[in-house]
VOGU-678191 format. One line per 8 residues: number of its first residue (from 0); their letters; for each residue x, z, y of C-alpha. Coordinates in nm, 4 decimals. Layout:
<recs>
NUM	a	X Z Y ~ ...
</recs>
This chain:
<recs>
0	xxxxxxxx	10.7712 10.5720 6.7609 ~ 11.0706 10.7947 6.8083 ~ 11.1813 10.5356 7.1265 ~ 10.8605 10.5496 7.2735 ~ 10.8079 10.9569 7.2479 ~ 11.1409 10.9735 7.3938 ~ 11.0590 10.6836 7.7237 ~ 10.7706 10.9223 7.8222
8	xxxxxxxx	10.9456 11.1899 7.9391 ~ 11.1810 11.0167 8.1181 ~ 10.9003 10.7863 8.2638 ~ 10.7171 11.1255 8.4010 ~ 11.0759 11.2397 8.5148 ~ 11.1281 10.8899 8.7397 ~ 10.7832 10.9996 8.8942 ~ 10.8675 11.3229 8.8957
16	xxxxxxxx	11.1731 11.2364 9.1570 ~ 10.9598 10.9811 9.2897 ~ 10.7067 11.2076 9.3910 ~ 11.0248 11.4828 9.4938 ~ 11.1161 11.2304 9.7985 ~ 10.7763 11.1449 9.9823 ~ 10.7209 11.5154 10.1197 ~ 10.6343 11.5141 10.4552
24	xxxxxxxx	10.7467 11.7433 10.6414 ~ 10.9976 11.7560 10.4504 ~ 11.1370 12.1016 10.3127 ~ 11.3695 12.2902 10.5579 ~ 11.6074 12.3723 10.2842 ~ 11.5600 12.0771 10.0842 ~ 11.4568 12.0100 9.7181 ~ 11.5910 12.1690 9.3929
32	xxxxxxxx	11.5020 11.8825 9.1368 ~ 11.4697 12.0276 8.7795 ~ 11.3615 11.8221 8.4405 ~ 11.0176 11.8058 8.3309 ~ 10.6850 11.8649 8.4966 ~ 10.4015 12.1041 8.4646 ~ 10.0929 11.8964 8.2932 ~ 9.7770 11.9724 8.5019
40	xxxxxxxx	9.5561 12.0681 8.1695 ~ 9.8016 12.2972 8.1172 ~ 9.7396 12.5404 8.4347 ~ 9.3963 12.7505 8.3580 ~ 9.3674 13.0969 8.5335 ~ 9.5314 13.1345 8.9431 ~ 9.6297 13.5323 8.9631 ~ 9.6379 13.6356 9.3329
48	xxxxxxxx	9.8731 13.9631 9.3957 ~ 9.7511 14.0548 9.7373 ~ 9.4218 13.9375 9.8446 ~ 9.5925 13.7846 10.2320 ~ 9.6369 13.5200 9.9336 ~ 9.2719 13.3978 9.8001 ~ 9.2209 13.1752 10.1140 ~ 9.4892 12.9481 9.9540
56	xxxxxxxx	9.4095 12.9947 9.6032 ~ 9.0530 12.8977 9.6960 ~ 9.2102 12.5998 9.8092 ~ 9.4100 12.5175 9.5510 ~ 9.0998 12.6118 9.3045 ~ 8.9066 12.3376 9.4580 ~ 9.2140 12.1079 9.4503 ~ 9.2797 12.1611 9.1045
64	xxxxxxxx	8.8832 12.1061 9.0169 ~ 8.8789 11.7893 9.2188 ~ 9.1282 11.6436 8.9867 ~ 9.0572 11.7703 8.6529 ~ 8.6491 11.8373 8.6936 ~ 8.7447 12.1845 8.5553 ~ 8.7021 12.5132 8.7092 ~ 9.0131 12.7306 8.7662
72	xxxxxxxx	8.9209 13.0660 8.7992 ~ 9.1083 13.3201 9.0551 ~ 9.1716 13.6637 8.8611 ~ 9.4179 13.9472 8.9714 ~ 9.6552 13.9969 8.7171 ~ 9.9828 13.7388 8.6490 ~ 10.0034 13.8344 8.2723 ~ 9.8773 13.5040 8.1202
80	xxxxxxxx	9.8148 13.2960 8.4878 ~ 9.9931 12.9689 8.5035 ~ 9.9611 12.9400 8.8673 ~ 10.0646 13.2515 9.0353 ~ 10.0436 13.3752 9.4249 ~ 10.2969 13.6914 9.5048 ~ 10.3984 13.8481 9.7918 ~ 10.7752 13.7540 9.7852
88	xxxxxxxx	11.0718 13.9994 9.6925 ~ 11.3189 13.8644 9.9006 ~ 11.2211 13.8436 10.3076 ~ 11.0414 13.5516 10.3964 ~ 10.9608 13.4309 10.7093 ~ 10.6292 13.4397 10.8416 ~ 10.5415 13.0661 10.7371 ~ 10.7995 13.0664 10.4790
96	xxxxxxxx	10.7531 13.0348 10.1008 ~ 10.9151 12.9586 9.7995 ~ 10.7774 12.7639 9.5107 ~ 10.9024 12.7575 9.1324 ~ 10.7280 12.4964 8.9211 ~ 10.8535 12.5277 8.5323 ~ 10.6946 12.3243 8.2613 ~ 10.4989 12.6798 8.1636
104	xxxxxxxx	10.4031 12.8057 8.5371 ~ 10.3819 12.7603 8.9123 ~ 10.4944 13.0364 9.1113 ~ 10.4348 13.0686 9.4916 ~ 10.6018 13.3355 9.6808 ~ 10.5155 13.4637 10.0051 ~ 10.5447 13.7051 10.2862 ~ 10.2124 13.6392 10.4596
112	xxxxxxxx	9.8383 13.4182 10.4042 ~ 10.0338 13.1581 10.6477 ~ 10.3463 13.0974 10.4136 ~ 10.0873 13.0705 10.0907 ~ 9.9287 12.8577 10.2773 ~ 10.1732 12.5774 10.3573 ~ 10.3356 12.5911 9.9729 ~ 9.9306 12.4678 9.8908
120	xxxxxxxx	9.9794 12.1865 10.1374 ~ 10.3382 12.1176 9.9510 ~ 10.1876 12.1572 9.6133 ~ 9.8823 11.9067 9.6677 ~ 10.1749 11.6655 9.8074 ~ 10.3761 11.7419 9.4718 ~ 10.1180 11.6449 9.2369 ~ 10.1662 11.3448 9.1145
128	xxxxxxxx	9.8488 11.1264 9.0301 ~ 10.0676 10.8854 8.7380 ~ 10.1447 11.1732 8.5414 ~ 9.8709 11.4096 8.6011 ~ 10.1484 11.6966 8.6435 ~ 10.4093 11.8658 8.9360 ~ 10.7369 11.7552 8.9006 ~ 10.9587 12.0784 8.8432
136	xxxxxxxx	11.1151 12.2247 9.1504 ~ 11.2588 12.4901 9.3397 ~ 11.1535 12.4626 9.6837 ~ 11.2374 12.7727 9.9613 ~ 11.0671 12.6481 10.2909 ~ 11.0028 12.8095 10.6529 ~ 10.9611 12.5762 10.9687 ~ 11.2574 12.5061 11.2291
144	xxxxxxxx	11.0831 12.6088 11.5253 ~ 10.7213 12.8127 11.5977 ~ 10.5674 12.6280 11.8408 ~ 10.4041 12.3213 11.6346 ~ 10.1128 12.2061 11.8734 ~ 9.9134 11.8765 11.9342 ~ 9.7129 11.8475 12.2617 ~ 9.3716 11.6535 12.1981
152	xxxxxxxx	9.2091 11.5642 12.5297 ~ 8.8331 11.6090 12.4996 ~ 8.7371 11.5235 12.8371 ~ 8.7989 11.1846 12.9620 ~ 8.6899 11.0847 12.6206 ~ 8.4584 11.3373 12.3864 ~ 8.5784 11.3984 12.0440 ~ 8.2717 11.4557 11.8344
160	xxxxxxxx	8.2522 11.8388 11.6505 ~ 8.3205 11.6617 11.3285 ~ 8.6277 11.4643 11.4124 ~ 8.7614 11.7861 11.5865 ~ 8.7449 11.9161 11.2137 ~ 8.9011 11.6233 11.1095 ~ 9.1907 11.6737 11.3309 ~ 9.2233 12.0316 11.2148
168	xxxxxxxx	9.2303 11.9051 10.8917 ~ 9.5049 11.6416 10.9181 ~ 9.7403 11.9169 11.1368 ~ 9.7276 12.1731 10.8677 ~ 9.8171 11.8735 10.6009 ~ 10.1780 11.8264 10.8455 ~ 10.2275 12.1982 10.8565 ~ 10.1277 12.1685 11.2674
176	xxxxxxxx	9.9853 12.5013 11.3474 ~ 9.8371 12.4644 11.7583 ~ 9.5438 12.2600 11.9105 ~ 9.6072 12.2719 12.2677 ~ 9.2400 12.1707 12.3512 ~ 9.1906 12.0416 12.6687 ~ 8.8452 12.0308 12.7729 ~ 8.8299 12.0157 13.1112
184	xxxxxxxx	8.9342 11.7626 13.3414 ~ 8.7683 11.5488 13.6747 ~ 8.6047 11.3096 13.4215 ~ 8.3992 11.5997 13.2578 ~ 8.3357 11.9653 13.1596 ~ 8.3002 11.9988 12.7734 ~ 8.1863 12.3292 12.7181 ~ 7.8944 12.5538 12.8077
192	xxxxxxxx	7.9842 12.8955 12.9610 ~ 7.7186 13.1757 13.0123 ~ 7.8069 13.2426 13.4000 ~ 7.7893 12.8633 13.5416 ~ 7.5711 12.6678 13.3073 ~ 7.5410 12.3551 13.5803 ~ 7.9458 12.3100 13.4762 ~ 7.7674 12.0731 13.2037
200	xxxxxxxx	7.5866 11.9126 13.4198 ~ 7.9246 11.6715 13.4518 ~ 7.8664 11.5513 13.1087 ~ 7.6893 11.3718 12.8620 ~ 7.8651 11.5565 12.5808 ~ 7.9946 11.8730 12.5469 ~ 8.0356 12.1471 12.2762 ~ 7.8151 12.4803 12.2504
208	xxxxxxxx	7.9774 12.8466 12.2488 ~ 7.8533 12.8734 11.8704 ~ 8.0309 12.4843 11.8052 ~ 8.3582 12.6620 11.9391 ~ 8.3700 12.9554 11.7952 ~ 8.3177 12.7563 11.3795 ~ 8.6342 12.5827 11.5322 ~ 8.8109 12.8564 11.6030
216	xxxxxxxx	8.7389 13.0193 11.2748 ~ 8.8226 12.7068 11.1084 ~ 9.0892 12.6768 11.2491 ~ 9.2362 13.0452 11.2053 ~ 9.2064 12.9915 10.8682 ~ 9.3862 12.6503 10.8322 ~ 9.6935 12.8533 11.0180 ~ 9.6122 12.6628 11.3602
224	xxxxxxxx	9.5677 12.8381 11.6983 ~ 9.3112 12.7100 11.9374 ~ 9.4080 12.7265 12.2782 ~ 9.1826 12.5890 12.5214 ~ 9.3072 12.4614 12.8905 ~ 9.0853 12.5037 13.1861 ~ 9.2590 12.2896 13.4555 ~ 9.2862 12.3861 13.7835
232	xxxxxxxx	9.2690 12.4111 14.0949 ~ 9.3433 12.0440 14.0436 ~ 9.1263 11.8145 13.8015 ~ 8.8316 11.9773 13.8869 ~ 8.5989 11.7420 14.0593 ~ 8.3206 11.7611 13.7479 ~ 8.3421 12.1727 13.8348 ~ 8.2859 12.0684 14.1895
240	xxxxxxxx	8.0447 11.8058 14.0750 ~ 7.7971 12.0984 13.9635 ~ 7.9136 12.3144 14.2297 ~ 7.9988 12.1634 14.5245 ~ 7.9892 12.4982 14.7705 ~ 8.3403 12.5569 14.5799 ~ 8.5421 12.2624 14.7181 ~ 8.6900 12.2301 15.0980
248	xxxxxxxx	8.4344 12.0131 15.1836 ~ 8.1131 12.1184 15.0168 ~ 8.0739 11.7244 14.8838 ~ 7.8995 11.6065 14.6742 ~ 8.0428 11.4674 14.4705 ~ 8.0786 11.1896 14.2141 ~ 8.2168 11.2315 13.8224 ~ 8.4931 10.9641 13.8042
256	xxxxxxxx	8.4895 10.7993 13.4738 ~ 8.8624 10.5620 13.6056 ~ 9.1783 10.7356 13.5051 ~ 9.3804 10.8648 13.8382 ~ 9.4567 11.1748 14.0563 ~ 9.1814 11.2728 14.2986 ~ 9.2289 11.4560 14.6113 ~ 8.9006 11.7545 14.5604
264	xxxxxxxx	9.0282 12.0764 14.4338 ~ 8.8902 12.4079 14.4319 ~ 8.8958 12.5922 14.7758 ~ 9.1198 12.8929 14.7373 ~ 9.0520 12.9653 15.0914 ~ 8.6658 13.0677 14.9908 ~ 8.5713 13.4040 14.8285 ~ 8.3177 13.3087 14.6352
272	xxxxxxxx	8.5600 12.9945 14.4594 ~ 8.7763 13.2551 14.3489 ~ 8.5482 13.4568 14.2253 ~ 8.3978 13.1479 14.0399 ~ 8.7437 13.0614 13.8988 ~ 8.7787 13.4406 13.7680 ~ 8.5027 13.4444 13.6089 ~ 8.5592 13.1258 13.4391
280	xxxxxxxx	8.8856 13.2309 13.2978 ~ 8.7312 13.5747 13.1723 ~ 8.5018 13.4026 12.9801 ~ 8.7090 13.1778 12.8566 ~ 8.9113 13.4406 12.7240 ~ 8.6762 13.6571 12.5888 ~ 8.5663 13.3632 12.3950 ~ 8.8855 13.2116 12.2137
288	xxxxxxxx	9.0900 13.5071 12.0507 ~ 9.4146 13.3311 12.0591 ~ 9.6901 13.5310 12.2718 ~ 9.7129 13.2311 12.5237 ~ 9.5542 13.0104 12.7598 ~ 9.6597 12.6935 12.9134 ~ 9.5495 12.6781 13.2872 ~ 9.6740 12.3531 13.3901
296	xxxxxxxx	9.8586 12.3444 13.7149 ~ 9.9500 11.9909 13.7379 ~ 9.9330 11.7184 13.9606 ~ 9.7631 11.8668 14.2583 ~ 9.7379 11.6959 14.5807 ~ 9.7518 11.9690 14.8484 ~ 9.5991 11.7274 15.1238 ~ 9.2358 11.8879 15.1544
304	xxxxxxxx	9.3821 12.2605 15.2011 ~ 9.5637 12.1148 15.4601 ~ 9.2932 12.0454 15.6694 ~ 9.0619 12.2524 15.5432 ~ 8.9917 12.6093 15.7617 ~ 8.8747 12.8694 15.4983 ~ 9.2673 12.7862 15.2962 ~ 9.4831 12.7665 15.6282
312	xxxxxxxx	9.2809 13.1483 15.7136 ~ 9.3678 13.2751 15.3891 ~ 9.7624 13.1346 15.3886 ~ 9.7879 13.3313 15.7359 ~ 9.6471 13.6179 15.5801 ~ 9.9071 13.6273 15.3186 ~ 10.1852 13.5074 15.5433 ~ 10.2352 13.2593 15.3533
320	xxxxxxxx	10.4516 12.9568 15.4646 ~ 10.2784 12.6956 15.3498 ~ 10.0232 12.5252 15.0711 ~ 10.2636 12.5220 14.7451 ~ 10.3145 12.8876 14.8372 ~ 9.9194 12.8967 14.8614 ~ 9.9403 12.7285 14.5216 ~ 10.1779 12.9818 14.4189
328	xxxxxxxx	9.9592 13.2683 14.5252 ~ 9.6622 13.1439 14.3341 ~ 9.8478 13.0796 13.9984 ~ 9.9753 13.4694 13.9793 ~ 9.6365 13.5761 14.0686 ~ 9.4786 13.3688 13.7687 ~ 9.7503 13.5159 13.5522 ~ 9.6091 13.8267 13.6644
336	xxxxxxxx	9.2807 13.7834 13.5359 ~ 9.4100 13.6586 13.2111 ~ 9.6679 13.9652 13.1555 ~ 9.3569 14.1982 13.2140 ~ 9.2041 14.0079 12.8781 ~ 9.5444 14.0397 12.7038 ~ 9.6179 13.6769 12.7586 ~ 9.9492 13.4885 12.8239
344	xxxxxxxx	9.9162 13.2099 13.0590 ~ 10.0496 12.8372 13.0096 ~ 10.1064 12.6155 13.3217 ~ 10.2463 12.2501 13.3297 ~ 10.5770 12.2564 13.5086 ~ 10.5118 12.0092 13.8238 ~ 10.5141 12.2985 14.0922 ~ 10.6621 12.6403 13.8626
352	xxxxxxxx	10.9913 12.8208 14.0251 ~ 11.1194 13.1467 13.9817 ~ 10.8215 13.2697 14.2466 ~ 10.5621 13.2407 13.9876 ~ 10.4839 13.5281 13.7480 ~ 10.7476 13.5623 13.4910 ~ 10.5140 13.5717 13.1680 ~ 10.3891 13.2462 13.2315
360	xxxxxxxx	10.5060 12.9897 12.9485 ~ 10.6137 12.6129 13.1113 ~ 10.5185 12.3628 12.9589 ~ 10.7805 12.0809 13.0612 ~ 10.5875 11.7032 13.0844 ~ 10.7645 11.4913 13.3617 ~ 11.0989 11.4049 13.2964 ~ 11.1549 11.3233 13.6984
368	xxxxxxxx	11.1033 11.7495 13.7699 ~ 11.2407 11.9315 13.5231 ~ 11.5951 11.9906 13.6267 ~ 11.4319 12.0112 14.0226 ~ 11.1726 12.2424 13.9493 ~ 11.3462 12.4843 13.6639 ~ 11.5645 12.7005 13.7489 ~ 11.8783 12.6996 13.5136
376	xxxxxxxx	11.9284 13.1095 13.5428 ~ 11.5240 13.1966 13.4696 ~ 11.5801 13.2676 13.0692 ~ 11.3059 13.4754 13.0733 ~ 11.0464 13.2377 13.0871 ~ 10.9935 13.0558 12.7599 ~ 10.9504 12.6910 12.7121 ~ 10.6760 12.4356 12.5542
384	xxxxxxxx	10.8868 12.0885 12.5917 ~ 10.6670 11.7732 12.5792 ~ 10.8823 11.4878 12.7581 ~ 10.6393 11.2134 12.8650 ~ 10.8694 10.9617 12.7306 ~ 10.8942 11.1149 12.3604 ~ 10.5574 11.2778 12.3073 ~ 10.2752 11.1270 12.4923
392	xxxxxxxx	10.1325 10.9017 12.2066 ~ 9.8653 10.7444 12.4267 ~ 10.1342 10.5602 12.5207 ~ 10.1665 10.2395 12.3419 ~ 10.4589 10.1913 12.0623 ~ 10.6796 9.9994 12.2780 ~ 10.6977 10.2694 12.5159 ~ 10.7202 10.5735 12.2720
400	xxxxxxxx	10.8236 10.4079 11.9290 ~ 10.7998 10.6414 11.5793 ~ 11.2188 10.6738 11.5953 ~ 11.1996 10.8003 11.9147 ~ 10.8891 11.0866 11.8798 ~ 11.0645 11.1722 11.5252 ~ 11.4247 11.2298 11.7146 ~ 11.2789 11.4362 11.9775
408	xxxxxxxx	11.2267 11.7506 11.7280 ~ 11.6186 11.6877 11.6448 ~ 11.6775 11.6904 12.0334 ~ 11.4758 12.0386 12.0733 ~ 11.6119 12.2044 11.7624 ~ 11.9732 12.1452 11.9238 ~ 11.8604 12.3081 12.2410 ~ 11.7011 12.6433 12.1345
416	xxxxxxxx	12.0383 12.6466 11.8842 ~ 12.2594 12.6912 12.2272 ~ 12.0428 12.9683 12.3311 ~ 11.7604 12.8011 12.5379 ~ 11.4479 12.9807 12.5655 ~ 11.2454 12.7101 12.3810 ~ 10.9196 12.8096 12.1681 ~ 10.8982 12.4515 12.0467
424	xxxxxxxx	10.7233 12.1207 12.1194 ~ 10.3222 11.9181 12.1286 ~ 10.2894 11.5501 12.1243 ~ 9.9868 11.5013 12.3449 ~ 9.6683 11.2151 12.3177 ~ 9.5292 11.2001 12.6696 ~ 9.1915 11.0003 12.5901 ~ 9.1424 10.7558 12.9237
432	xxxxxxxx	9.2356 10.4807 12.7090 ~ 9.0918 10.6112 12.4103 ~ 8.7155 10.6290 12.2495 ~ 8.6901 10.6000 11.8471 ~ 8.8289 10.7558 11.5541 ~ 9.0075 10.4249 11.4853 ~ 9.1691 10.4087 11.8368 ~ 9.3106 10.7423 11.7701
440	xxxxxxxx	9.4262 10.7478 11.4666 ~ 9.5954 10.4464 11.5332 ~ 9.8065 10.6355 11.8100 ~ 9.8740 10.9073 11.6007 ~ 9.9902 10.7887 11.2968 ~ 10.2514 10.7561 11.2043 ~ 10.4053 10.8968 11.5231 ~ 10.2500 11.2353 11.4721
448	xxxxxxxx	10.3308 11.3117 11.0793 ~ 10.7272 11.1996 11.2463 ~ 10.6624 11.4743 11.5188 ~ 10.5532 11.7439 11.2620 ~ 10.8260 11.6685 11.0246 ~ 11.0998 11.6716 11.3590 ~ 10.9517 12.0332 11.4025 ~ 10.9392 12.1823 11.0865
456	xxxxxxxx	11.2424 12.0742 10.9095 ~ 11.6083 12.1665 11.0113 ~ 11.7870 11.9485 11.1723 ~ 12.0811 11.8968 10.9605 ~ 11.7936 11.7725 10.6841 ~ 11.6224 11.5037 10.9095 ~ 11.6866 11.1425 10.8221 ~ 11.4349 10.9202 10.9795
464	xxxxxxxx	11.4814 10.5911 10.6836 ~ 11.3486 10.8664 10.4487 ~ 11.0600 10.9629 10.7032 ~ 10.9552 10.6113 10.7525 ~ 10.9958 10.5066 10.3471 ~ 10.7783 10.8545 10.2542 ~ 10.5030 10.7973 10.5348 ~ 10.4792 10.3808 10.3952
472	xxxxxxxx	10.4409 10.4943 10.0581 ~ 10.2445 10.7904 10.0505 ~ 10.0225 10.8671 10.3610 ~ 9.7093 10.8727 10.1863 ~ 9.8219 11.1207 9.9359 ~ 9.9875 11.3232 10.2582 ~ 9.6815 11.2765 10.4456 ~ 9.3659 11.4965 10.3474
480	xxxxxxxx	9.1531 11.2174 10.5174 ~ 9.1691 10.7984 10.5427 ~ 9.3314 10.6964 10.8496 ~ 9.4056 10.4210 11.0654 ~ 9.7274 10.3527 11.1244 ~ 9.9202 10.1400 11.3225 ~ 10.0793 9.8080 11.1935 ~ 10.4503 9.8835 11.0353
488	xxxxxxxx	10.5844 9.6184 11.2799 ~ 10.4398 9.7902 11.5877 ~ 10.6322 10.1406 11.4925 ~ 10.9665 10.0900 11.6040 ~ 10.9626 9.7485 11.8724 ~ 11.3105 9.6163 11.9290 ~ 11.5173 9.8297 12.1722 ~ 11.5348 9.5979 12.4428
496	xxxxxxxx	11.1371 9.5724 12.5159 ~ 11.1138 9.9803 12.4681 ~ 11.4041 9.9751 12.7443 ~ 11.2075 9.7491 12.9681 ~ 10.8978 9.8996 12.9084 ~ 11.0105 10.2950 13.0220 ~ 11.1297 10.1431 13.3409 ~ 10.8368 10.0172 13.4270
504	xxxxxxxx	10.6308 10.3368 13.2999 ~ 10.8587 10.5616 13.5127 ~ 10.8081 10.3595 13.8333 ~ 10.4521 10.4725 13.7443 ~ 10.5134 10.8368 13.6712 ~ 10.7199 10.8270 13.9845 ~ 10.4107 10.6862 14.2417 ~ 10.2040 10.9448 14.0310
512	xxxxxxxx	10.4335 11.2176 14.0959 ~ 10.4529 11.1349 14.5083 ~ 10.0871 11.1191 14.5042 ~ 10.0179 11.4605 14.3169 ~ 10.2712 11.6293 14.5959 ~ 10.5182 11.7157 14.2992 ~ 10.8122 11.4910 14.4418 ~ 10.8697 11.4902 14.7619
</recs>
């Protein structure tokens, strides 16, 4: 008896580090093991110090009842809690926490709702099923950089209101804290707006004003900014589908449902299409809160305002030398519109130079134009880096393997360290390719829990073996939902066909990039 009391405890503590090692992402300042665990029948009452705190005691309530059948009340006094939320006394961070798990108490330590927050998503990771306890820890965490984001492309394939939950869900379980939501596009126009209702006419699926703004609020409360992008004045044939008066050539026109670049834009020559493009980013605005909106800008095929009258009277007008400066002109006078709502604008870099409006944030895609088209001296304007070749993960494997999305974060960290004016990184899912849940999360995983991790920890602390030996072991206790995810073989292909591969894909962005007008 006296062998077998004393195997116990050290069976729970072999757990306990078992349990220590599959955090993903990983803690920033690493792990402070310390003997024994904190039974789960043990914790009773949750005291909350500052109510900016119940949101994540509510979800650690429910948590807690989901595994014991129990109910864990929330109460406001510490005195006899054994899971306690307080504001912290030493300065946190924004998203920062600390968490103290003793074999009497669990202690979370905060700044702000956000930092609460993310020690929950820690905590749930923590517990370990085996034992029915938390391992005993000191954990201080804050993320590496502030810019977390995933891009979900809504338009050439729709994402169904429920899987766009779903999503939010499995971001705030990696700590990933912005949906760039692109829902617009040539392929379709995904949601209704009060001033053009015929936009919808482009699409068999789209998502109501009311569908958006649950999102939004579900999303605000999960720590994850919605930020929609309204492309343009390229990838707008569906706008020009439904209205056809605001195009060069008046149409019509057909929705394409084939991946490409198309030549129909919007007419910046006409009145009336900049008035229609104004009044779609107004509303826009005045319907997602977030401080930012993405407004495209890429791959834009000047060709029709070439030729077309109303854009070649309106570049002489502005003495204007020629259609990028056109361009140009149009891009500061959206960013115009959206500073009037209190809104910061995001552009894709393909055609951005020190002419454009200083406030707007680059987002840096195409590996062929960023040293061309960014100038070296412009600090002021911050940076969103999301290299096609390390964070596009419609891609297939062989082109953008696990290793090299999880690096990529290491990569960025080094760059904002020597001063670079870098808010942080997105890996994108453009949706040609893509239609079901299972097609996605087969893309995303694990590549995406290696790109939140790459983000959020510090670089000195990433180490991609553990990564890989975490994700294999304990994705479905990571993960608040079942997933697909893509054959361990297929994560990291050997080097040689990746090389081979990224040649062949860069021929390809390069054609792309002469067709769009963005090489020369």
């Amino acid at each position: 008896m006296h062998k077998a009391s004393q195997l116990v405890p050290q069976r729970n503590n072999e757990y306990a580090m078992h349990t220590l090692n599959h955090l993903i992402p990983y803690p920033s300042f690493g792990v402070d093991y310390q003997s024994g665990v904190l039974p789960l029948d043990d914790l009773d009452t949750i005291a909350v110090s500052d109510s900016q705190f119940l949101f994540a005691a509510n979800q650690m309530s429910a948590f807690l009842e989901s595994q014991t059948h129990a109910a864990h009340p929330i109460v406001p006094t510490e005195e006899k809690s054994s899971l306690v939320f307080q504001t912290s006394g030493t300065l946190l961070e924004e998203e920062g926490y600390q968490l103290t798990i003793t074999p009497q108490r669990c202690t979370i330590e905060s700044s702000s709702s956000k930092g609460a927050f993310y020690a929950v998503q820690t905590l749930k990771q923590l517990y370990c099923d085996k034992t029915k306890s938390f391992p005993c820890c000191h954990i201080q965490d804050a993320p590496s950089l502030s810019w977390r984001g995933f891009l979900l492309d809504s338009t050439r394939s729709f994402c169904p209101v429920e899987d766009v939950y779903r999503i939010l869900d499995l971001m705030a379980c990696l700590k990933l804290n912005v949906l760039h939501w692109h829902i617009s596009d040539d392929q379709g126009w995904r949601i209704a707006l009060d001033s053009y209702p015929h936009l919808i006419d482009s699409s068999t699926s789209y998502y109501t004003k009311q569908e958006v703004q649950d999102l939004i609020a579900y999303g605000i409360e999960h720590n994850i900014t919605i930020i929609p992008e309204i492309d343009m004045p390229g990838h707008f044939v569906a706008a020009l589908y439904a209205y056809p008066q605001f195009s060069c050539t008046g149409g019509p026109f057909t929705v394409p449902h084939e991946a490409g670049i198309f030549l129909d834009v919007l007419c910046v020559g006409k009145d009336e299409a900049l008035q229609f493009a104004k009044q779609v980013v107004e509303e826009i605005c005045d319907l997602f809160p977030s401080s930012y909106i993405h407004l495209g800008g890429d791959e834009i095929p000047l060709v029709r305002w070439k030729s077309c009258p109303d854009c070649q009277k309106r570049m002489r007008d502005l003495h204007l030398p020629d259609e990028r400066s056109l361009l140009r002109w149009f891009s500061n006078e959206m960013v115009k519109v959206a500073k009037a709502k209190g809104k910061q604008v995001i552009l894709w870099d393909d055609f951005l130079n020190d002419q454009y409006d200083s406030s707007i944030i680059t987002q840096i895609w195409n590996p062929l134009i960023e040293t061309n088209q960014i100038n070296p001296s412009d600090n002021a304007r911050c940076i969103i880096k999301s290299d096609y070749f390390h964070t596009y993960l419609d891609m297939d494997h062989s082109m953008v393997s696990t290793k090299t999305v999880y690096q990529y974060g290491s990569a960025i960290q080094k760059d904002k360290k020597r001063g670079g004016p870098i808010l942080g990184s997105e890996f994108l899912l453009w949706t040609e390719h893509i239609h079901t849940r299972e097609e996605r999360d087969s893309h995303l995983f694990p590549r995406l829990a290696a790109g939140a991790e790459s983000l959020w920890t510090r670089e000195e602390l990433l180490d991609y073996k553990r990564f890989t030996k975490s994700f294999s072991k304990a994705y479905k206790k990571i993960l608040m939902h079942p997933v697909t995810i893509a054959h361990r073989y297929a994560w990291d292909p050997p080097r040689l066909y990746q090389v081979i591969r990224n040649h062949l894909q860069k021929r390809r962005v390069h054609r792309n990039s002469i067709e769009a007008g963005i090489t020369l």
